[in-house]
C-alpha positions as CSV (number, residue, x, y, z in Angstrom):
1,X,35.7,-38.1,36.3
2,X,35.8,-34.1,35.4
3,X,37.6,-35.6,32.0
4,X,35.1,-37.6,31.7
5,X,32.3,-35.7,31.6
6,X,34.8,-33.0,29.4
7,X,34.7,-35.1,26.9
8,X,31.5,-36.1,26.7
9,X,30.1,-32.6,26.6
10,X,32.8,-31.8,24.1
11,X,31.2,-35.0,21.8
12,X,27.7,-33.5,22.1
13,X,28.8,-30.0,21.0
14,X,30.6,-31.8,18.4
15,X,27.6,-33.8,16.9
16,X,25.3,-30.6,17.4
17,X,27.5,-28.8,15.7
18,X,27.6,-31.7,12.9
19,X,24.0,-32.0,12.9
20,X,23.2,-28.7,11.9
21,X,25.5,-28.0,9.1
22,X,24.2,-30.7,7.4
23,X,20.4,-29.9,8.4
24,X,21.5,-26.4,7.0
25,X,23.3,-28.4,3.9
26,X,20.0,-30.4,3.3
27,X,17.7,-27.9,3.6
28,X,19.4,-26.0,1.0
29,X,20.0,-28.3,-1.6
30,X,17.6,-30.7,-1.3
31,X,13.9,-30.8,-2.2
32,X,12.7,-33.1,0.6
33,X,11.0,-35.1,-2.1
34,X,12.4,-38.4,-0.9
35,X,11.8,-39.6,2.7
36,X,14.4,-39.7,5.1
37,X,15.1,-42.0,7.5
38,X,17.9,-41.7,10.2
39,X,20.9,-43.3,10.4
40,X,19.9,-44.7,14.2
41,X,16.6,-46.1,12.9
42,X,18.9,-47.4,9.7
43,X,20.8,-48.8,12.5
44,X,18.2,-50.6,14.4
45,X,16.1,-52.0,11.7
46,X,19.1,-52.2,9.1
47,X,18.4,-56.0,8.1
48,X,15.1,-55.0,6.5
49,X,16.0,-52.6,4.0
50,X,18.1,-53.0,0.7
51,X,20.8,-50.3,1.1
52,X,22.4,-48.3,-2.5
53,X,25.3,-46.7,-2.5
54,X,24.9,-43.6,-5.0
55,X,28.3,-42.4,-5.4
56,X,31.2,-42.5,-7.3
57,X,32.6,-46.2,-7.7
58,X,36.1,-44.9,-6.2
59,X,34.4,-43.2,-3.4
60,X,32.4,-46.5,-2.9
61,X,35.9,-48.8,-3.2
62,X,37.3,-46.4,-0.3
63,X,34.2,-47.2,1.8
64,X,30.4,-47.9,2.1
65,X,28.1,-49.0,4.5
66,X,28.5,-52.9,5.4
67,X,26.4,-55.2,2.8
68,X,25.6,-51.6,0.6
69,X,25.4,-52.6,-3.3
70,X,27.3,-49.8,-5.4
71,X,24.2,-48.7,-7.4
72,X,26.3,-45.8,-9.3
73,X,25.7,-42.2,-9.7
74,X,22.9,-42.6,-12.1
75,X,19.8,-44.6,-12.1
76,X,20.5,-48.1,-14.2
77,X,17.6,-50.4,-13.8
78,X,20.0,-52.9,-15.1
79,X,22.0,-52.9,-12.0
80,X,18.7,-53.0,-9.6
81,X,16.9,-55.7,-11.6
82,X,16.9,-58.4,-9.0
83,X,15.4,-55.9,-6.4
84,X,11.9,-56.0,-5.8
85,X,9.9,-53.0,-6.3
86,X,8.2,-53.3,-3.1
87,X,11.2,-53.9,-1.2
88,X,12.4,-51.1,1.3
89,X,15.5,-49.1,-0.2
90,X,18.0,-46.6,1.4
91,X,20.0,-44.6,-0.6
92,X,22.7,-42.8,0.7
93,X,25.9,-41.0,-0.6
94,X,28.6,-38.3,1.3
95,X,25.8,-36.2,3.1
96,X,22.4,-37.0,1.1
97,X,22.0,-34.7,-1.7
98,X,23.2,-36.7,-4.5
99,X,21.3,-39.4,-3.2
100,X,17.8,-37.9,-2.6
101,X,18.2,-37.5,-6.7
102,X,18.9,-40.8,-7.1
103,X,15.6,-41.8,-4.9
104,X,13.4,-39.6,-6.8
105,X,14.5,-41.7,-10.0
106,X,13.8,-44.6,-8.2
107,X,10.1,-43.6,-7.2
108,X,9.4,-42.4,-10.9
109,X,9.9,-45.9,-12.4
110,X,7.8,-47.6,-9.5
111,X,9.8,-48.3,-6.7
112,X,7.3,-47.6,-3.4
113,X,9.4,-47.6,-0.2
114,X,12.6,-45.4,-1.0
115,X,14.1,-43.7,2.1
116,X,16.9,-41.3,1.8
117,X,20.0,-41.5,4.9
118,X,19.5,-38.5,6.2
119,X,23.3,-37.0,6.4
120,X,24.4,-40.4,4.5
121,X,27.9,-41.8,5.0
122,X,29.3,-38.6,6.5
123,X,26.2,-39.2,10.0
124,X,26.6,-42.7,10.3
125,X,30.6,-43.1,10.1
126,X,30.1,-39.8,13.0
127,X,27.7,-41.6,14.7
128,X,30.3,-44.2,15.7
129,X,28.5,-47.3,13.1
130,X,31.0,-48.9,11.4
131,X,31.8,-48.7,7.7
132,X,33.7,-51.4,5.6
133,X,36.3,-51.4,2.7
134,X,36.2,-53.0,-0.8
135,X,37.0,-56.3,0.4
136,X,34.5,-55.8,3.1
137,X,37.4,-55.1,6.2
138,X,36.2,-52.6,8.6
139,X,37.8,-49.0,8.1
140,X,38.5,-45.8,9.5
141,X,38.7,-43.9,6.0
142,X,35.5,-41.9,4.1
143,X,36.1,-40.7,0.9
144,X,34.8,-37.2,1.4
145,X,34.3,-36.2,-2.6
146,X,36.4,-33.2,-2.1
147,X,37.8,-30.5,0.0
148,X,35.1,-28.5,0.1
149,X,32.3,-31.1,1.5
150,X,35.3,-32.7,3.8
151,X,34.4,-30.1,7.0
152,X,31.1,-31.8,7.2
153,X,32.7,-35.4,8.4
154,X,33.7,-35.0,11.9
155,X,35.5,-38.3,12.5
156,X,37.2,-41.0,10.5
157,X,40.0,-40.5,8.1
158,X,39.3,-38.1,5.0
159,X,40.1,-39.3,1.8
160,X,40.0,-37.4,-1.2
C-alpha cells in the first residue's frame, strides 16, 4: 500500500512538474490569441471537433492523435476544403506554439470555432490518452522535434 501511494504522489509531482514548464513554455511564446482547450475536455467531448495536426509530416508519420488529419505546418486551404467553416477545430502540434500560429491563420480566413490543445501532443500522450501510428496502430513513440523541446514529454518513447 505505502508503494502505492509512492507512486502516486510521485505521478502528481511529475505532472505538476510537466504542467508548469509548459504553462511557463506557453506563456512565453505564445500570444494567447487562439483559445485553448484541454486535453481532458479534448478527451471527453473529442467526437465533436475536427482535430489538425500542424507539424512536420515525419513527426506526424511517427504519431498523432487517433482520427487527426495531417494539415502541415503551413496553412493550405487546399488541404482543409471539405471542412466546414463553422465546424469546431483543434489544432495541436509538440507543446502548442507552432500550432496557436496555425489557428490564428485559420481565424483570419473565416474559420469561427478554432481551439488550440493546450500542451498538444506532448499533454495528452502524458496524460495517459492514447496516440496512434501511420497505419493507425496504437504507439508508445512521440516525435519530440528535437533535443531541446524532448524534456517537456514526460512519458512515451522520444523520437527524434
Amino acid at each position: 500500500m505505502k508503494k502505492l501511494i509512492l507512486f502516486i504522489s510521485f505521478l502528481s509531482v511529475s505532472m505538476s512538474i510537466q504542467a508548469q514548464e509548459i504553462n511557463e513554455l506557453l506563456h512565453q511564446w505564445n500570444r494567447m490569441s487562439v483559445s485553448y482547450i484541454t486535453v481532458q475536455t479534448l478527451k471527453m467531448e473529442y467526437d465533436k471537433y475536427i482535430i489538425l495536426d500542424t507539424r512536420k509530416k515525419p513527426e506526424y508519420d511517427v504519431s498523432h492523435l487517433p482520427g487527426a488529419i495531417w494539415a502541415g505546418e503551413k496553412l493550405d486551404l487546399k488541404l482543409l476544403k471539405d471542412i466546414s467553416k463553422e465546424k469546431p477545430i483543434v489544432v495541436y502540434c509538440s507543446v502548442g506554439i507552432r500550432s496557436e500560429d496555425y489557428g490564428e491563420e485559420l481565424l483570419k480566413t473565416g474559420y469561427e470555432k478554432v481551439f488550440n490543445l493546450y500542451g498538444s501532443i506532448f499533454s495528452w500522450k502524458d496524460a495517459g490518452y492514447e496516440v496512434v501510428d501511420i497505419d493507425g496502430n496504437k504507439t508508445n513513440q512521440v516525435h519530440v522535434f528535437s533535443a531541446a523541446w524532448a524534456k517537456y514529454l514526460k512519458t512515451g518513447e522520444k523520437v527524434f
